[in-house]
N, C-alpha and C positions, 0 to 999 in steps of 0.2 A: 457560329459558335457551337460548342461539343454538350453535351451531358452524357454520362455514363449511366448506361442501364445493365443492367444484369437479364441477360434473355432465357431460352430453355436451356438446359443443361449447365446454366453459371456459366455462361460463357458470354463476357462480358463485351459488349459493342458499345459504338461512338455513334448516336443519331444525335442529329440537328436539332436543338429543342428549343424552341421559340420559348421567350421570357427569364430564362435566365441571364446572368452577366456575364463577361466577356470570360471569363475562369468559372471553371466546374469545380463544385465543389469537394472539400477535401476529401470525403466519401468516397466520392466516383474518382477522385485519383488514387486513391488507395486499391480500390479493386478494379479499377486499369493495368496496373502496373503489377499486383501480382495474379492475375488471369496473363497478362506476358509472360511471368518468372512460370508458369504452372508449366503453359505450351514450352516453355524452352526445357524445362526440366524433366517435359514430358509425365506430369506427377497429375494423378486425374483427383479433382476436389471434391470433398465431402458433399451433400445434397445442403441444403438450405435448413438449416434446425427447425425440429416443429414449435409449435405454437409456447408446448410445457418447458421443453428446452431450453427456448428463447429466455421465456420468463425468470424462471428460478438463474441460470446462469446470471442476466444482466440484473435481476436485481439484488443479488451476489455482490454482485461486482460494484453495483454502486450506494447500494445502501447496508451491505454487509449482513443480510436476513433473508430467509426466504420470505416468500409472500405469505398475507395469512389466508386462510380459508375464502372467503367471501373475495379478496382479491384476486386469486385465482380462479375460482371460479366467473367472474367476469368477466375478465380477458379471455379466456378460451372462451365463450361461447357470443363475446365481441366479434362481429363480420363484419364491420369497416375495413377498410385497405390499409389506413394509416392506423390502426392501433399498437401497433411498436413505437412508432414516432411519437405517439401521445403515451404511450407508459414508461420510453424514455422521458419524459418532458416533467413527468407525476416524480417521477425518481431523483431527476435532478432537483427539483424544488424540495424534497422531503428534505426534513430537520434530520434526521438519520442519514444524510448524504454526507452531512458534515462531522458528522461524529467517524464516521468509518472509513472517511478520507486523513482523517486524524490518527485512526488507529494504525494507518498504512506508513503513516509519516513516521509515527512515533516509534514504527521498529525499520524503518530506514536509517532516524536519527540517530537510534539508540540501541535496537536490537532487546531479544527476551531478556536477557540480564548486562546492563550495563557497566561497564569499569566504574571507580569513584564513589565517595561517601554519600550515601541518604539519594542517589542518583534513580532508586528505585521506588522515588515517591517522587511522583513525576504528574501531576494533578494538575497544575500550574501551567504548565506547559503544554498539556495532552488541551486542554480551555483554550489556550492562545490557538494551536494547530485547527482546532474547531471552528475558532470563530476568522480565522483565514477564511475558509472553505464555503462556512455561511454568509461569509460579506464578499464570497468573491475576488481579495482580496489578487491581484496581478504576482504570480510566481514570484518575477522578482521584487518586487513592492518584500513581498513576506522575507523571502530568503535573505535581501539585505538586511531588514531588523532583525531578524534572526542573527546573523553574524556580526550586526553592530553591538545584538545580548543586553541592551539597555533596560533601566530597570531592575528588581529581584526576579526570583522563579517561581514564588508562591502569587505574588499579585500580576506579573506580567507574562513569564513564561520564558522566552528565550537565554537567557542567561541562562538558564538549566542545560542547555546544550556544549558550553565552553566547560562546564563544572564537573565533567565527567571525564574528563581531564585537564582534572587538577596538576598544576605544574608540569605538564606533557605538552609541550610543543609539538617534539616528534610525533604524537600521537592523534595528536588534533589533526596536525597537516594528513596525516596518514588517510585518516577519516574524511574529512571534509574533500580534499581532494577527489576521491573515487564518488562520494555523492552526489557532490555537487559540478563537476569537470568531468567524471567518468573514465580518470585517470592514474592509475596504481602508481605511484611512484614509491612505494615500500624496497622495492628493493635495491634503490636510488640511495637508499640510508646509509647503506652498509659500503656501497661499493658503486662506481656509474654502475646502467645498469646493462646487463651482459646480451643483452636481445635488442631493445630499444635505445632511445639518443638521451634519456634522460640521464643526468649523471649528479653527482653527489652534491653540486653546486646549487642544483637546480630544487633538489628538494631540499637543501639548507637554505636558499634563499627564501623559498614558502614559508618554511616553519619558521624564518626570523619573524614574519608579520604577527606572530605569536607570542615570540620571546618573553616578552614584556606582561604578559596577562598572569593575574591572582585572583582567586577566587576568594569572597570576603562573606562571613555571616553578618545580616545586618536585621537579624532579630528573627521572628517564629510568627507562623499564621497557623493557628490549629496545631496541626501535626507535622508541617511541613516547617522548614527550616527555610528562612528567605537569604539566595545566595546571590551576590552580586559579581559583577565582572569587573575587576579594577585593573589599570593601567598603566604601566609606570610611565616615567617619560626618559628616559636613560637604559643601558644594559640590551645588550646582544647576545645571541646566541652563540657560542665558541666553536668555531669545525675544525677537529683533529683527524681528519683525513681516512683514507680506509679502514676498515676495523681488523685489517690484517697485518695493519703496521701501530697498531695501538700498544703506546708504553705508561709503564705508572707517571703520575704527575706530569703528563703530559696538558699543558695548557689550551692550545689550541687559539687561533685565528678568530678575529670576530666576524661575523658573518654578516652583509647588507642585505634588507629584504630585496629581493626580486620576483618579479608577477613571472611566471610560469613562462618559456618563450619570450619572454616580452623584456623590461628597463628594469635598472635597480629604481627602486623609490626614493626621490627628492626630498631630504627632509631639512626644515628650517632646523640652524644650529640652537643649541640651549644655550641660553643666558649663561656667562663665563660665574657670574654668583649663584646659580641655581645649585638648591639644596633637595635631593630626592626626601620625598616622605615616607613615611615607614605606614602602611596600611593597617587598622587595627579595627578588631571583631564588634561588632554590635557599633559603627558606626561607617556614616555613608563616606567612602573613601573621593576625595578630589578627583577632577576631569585632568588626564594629560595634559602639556601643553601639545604634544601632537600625538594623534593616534592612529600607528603604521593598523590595528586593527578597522578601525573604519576604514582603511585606503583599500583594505583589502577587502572588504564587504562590498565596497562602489565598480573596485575593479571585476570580482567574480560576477557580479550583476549587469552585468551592463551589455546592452544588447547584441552590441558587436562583440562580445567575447564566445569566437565559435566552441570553447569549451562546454560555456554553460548552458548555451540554446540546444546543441546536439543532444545532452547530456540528458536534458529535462522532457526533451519530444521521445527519444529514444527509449528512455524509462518510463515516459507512463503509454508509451507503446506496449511494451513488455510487460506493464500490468493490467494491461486487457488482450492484450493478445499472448501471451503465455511467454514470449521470449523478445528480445528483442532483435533489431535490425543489425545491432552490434550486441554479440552477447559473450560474456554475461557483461552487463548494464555496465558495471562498474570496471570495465576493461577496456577505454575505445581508444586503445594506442595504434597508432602508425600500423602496425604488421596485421590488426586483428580487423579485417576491414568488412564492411557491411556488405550485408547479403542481397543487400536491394541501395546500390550509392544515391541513386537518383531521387528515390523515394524518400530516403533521410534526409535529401536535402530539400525536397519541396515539404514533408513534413517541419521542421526546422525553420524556414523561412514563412512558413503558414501562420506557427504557432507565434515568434518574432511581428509579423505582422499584424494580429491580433493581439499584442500586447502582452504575452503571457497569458492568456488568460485562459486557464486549465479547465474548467467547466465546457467552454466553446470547444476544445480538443477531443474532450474525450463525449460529446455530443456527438461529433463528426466520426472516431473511433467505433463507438459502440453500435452505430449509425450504417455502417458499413456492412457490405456485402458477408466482407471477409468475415467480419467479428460473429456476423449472424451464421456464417457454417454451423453444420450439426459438429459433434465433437466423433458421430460414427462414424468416420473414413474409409478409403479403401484401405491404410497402411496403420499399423496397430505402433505409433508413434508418440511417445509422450506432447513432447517441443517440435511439432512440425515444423522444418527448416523457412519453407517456403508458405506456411501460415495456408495447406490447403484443410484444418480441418480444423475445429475448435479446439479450445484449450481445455485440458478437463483437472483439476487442481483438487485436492484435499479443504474443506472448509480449517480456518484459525480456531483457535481460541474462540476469543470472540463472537466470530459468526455460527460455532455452535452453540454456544451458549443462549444468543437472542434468537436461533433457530428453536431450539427445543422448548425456551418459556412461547415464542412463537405458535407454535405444534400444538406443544400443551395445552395452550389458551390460559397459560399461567394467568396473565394480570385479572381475568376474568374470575377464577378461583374464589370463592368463601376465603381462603386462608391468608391470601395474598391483601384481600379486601382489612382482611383483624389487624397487620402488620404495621407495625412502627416503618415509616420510610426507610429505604435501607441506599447509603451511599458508594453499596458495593455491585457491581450494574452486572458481580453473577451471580448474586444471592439467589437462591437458596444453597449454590454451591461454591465453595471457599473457590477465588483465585486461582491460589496456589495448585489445587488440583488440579484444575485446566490447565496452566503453567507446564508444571509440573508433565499432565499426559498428550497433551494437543498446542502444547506451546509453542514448538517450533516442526511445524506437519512436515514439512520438504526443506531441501539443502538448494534450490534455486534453481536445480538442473536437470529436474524432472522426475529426482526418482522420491517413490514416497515414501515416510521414516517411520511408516506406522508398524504395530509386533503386537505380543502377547500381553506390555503392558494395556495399550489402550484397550485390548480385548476384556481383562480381566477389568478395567474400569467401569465400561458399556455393560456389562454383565453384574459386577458385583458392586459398584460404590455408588454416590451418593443422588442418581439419576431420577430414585423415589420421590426426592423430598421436591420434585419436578412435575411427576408424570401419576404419583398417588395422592395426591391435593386433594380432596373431596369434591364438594359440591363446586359448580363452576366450568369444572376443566373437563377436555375432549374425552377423555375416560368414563364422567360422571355423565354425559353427553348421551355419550353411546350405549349408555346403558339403560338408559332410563327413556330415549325418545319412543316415540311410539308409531313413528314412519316405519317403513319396510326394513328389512336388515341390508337390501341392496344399495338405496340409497344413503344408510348407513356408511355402507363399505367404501362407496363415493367421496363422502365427504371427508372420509377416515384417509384419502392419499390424497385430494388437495388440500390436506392442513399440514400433511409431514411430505410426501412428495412431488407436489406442486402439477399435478397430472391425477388424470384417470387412472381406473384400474382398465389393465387388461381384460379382454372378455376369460381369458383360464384363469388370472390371479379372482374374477368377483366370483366364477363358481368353487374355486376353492375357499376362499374369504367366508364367504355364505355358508359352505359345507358346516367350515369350521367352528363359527359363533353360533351356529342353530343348534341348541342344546335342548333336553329332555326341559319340562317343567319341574324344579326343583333344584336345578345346577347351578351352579356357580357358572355367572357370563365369562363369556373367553375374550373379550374385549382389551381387557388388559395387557395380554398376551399379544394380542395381535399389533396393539400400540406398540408396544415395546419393542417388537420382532422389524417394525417398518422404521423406529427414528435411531435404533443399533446398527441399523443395514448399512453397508458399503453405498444402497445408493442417495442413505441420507446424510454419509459421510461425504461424500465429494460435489462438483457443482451442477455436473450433466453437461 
């Protein structure tokens, strides 16, 4: 039997390794096969990330913060062999795994601003996506009640997903399709499509499984509006043919659902006396008598549907490894074919075999040779083709926001200690700001979207009510201990960037904060100057 080691130079070899099982593990087939693609492409790989690197990146990546003080400092000065393996193991069990696996879903589902009414109070849903994550909860186990939508959206969650388009078949199928299949069939709409075999049938058959769906009010939780997913049990979707032969009052064909490649759907006839009901607001609308939506929830799920296994190993490839094997994620048609076939297909068959179950995945991912490259390469490349260097990405929303109360040692704060609980997770700075300047960092394909807004925001807006907290925070910290100014300056980058100082950055650091007796400390400045920075901006 094999195991995959990584020798000197990353140059990955096959030795005999007593006590393993008869398959190496996913790890070691990942960086087997691209230590192959490197030699063939002849592409020399990046050195092995150091210790700081490692850290801040993965736990980035899986709990959505960087570390705080006292965590970093630990690990780098941990000499065990295995201390990645046990700080991935720290990370995945954290309660913040699951929040920020959530936050990843919630703009796969939905994106920074969503189509649809009241769609942008999404609390309900962002809960359900959470407690997926903390219970472990098997990919497809989740995605079929997701797309079965049962329940409201204020006490259950999923039905928030169908509500975003409201009365949009077309738009739903548009969506769900490339999510969840990794299948564009948009330009299928209008016309077959002019590159690929799907053709106009194909995406009207999908969106028939939809036809039938209404979105119903069945009362208020708080602030949220509880929306349900209601069903008729009659009416089709009409296909009037190309949109270049479209005439007024033109009627149109009714359309049967059919699964993608696959059969139209068998549906039991309606009772010749059946009477449609008419669905109405602030009450729970009746079960269909059949529901082409659940056929189509069992069909997308279901193990042997090589849409959606590909679909799902392929994409959370590509959110730890910067791109995927089929890119982008949301394109895996016939002509757009993977840069490593073999690979997708043992990842895929791994992940199927292990039940879905996305924790174990991206265990083995982050686990890997590959994923631990530095992001310094020989080749100054956003989306390494051939994955020989790390990925180095812009932090979300989000992840600055819990970085800088992070940094800050916000919660520790006198100020934060007086405060009324607050159910806005970026208080002390509105949302919308963030939104608004760090909401959508990059366009998918590696280039970054950042300019003069975010600069004048870093600089002049509301970063104070964060980083001038009084008594408490790193600020208040630094100024008042009574240790060295060197070890100062120490603890001052593994709270903002997760590493030592260089030996030039502590003699200048030190220069800088050793003032006359009577000055005003420079501390502030220096805080300021390190969580503004480009290198506190991205993940390393």
């Amino acid at each position: 039997m094999k195991h995959v080691l990584v020798c000197a130079g990353l140059m990955v070899c096959l030795l005999a390794t007593p006590g393993w099982g008869d398959e190496p593990r996913l790890r070691d087939v990942i960086d087997a096969d691209l230590q192959a693609a490197w030699q063939e492409a002849k592409v020399t790989p990046a050195p092995l990330s150091t210790d700081a690197e490692f850290l801040r990146r993965v736990s980035l990546d899986l709990i959505g913060v960087i570390p705080a003080y006292d965590t970093a400092a630990a690990f780098l000065d941990d000499v065990q062999p295995d201390k990645r393996a046990r700080l991935i193991e720290s990370l995945l069990s954290d309660p913040r795994f699951a929040r920020h696996q959530a936050d990843i879903w919630d703009q796969n589902l939905f994106g920074r601003y969503p189509p649809g009414y009241e769609t942008d109070k999404r609390d309900g849903i962002q809960a359900w996506l959470a407690r997926q994550f903390s219970e472990n909860v098997p990919y497809d186990r989740w995605v079929r009640a997701l797309l079965r939508a049962e329940g409201n959206s204020a006490d259950d969650g999923p039905s928030m997903y169908f509500a975003q388009y409201r009365n949009q078949p077309e738009d739903a199928n548009e969506a769900l399709t490339q999510t969840f299949l990794g299948v564009q069939l948009q330009c299928a709409r209008c016309h077959d499509h002019p590159f690929e075999s799907w053709t106009q049938q194909d995406f009207y058959g999908m969106a028939a499984f939809l036809a039938r769906l209404e979105i119903v009010t069945v009362g208020k939780k708080e602030n949220l509006l509880k929306f349900v997913v209601a069903e008729k049990s009659t009416g089709d979707l009409l296909f009037t043919g190309k949109a270049k032969d479209q005439q007024p009052g033109l009627k149109g064909e009714p359309v049967k659902p059919k699964f993608l490649l696959g059969e139209v759907l068998t549906e039991p006839p309606v009772p010749a006396d059946f009477k449609e009901v008419r669905f109405e607001e602030n009450k729970q609308p009746p079960e269909p008598l059949f529901s082409r939506k659940n056929q189509l929830a069992d069909w997308i799920t279901r193990p042997d549907n090589p849409f959606f296994s590909r679909a799902i190993a392929n994409r959370i490839w590509a959110q730890y490894m910067g791109r995927g094997l089929i890119h982008p994620v949301n394109n895996m048609s016939p002509s757009n074919k993977p840069s490593r076939p073999q690979l997708l297909e043992a990842l895929t068959r791994e992940l199927v075999a292990h039940q879905f179950d996305l924790k174990w995945y991206m265990r083995e991912l982050v686990s890997s040779q590959t994923y631990q490259l530095s992001s310094r390469g020989a080749e100054d490349v956003p989306l390494p083709l051939w994955h020989q260097a790390g990925r180095i990405r812009p932090l979300t929303a989000e992840e600055l926001i819990d970085s800088w109360r992070t940094s800050a040692w916000y919660e520790k704060s006198e100020r934060h200690a007086k405060e009324e609980p607050s159910k806005n997770r970026f208080h002390p700075i509105h949302r919308e700001y963030m939104f608004q300047f760090f909401g959508i960092p990059n366009n998918g394909a590696g280039d970054f979207q950042g300019g003069l807004h975010e600069h004048l925001f870093l600089n002049n807006g509301p970063l104070p009510s964060i980083f001038e907290v009084g008594k408490g925070t790193l600020v208040d910290w630094l100024n008042d201990a009574t240790i060295p100014v060197e070890q100062r300056v120490e603890r001052l980058y593994l709270a903002t960037l997760s590493r030592r100082p260089l030996p030039e950055e502590m003699v200048k650091l030190t220069e800088f904060v050793t003032v006359e007796k009577g000055q005003t400390p420079r501390w502030n400045d220096v805080v300021w100057s390190l969580v503004t920075s480009s290198e506190f901006r991205f993940n390393h």
